[in-house]
N, C-alpha and C positions, 0 to 999 in steps of 0.2 A: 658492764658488758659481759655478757655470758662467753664462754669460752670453752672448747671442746675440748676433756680430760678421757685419759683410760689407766687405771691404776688395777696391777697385779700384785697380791700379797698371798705368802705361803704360810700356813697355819700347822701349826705342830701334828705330828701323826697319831699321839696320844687321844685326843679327841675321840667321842662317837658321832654319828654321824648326826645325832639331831645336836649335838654343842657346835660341832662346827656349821650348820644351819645356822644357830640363833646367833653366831660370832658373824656371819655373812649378814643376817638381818640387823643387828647392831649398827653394821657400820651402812648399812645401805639407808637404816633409820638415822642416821647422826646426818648425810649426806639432806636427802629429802627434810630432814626438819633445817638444816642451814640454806634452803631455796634451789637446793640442785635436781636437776630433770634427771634420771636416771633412762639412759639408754637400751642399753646393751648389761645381762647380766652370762656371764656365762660360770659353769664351775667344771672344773678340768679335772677335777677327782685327786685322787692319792698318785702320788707320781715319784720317782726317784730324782733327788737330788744330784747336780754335778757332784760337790763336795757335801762334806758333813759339816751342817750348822748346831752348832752345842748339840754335841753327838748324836745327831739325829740324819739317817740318811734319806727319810722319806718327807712329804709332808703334803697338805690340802693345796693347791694353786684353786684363785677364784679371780675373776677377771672381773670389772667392774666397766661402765663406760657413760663418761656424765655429760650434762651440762650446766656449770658454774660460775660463779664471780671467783677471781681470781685467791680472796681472802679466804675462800671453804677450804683450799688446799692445806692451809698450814695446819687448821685444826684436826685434819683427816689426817696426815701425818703424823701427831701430838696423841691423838690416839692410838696410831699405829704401835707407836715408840711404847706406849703405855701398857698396851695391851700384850701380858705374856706369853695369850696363844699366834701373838705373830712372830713367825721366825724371821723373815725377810717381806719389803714391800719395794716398789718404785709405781712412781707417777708421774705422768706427762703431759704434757699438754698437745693435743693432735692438731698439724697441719690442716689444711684444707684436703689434702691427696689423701695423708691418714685415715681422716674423717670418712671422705668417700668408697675405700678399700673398707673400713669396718663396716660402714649400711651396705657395700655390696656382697660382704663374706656373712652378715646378718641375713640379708634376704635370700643367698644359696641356703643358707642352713636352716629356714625355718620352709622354704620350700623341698628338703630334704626332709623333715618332719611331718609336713602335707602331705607328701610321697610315701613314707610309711606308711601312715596311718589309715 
């Protein structure tokens, strides 16, 4: 049974901007080759840290938002752990209400990109 996930991890500020691209494609490739629907991608850019993680005060946030068998998570984690341009990650599993609130804050924001453009 698939099950609605959203996982945000911060990626070191060291990075250019096409590594941090291909570390976001990475893992969105590791997701979709283990059968997970990928939803929602968002990327929040370079942003200041509450605290300093191994002396770094800034870093990438990228939001992810899936649908999965419950078993994709541990391996997405296992690479998280692995990979040393991740400073920090968490992932959740979304309620029904969760779920709803992101495809409605999804459909504001790509109706806000129609509106630009």
């Amino acid at each position: 049974m698939l099950k609605n996930y959203e996982t945000v991890f911060i990626l070191t500020p060291v990075l250019s901007d096409a590594q941090m691209k291909e570390t976001v494609e990475k893992f969105k490739t590791l997701l979709t080759d283990a059968g997970a629907e990928i939803i929602n991608e968002e990327n929040w850019g370079l942003k200041k840290l509450a605290y300093p993680i191994t002396k770094k005060s800034t870093g990438f946030y990228s939001l992810l938002q899936f649908n999965a068998e419950p078993t994709v998570i541990e391996t997405l984690e296992l690479n998280y752990r692995r990979d040393e341009r991740v400073l920090r990650f968490l992932t959740f599993s979304m309620d029904k209400y969760a779920a709803e609130y992101a495809a409605k804050r999804k459909s504001v924001k790509s109706a806000k990109e129609v509106k630009e453009a």
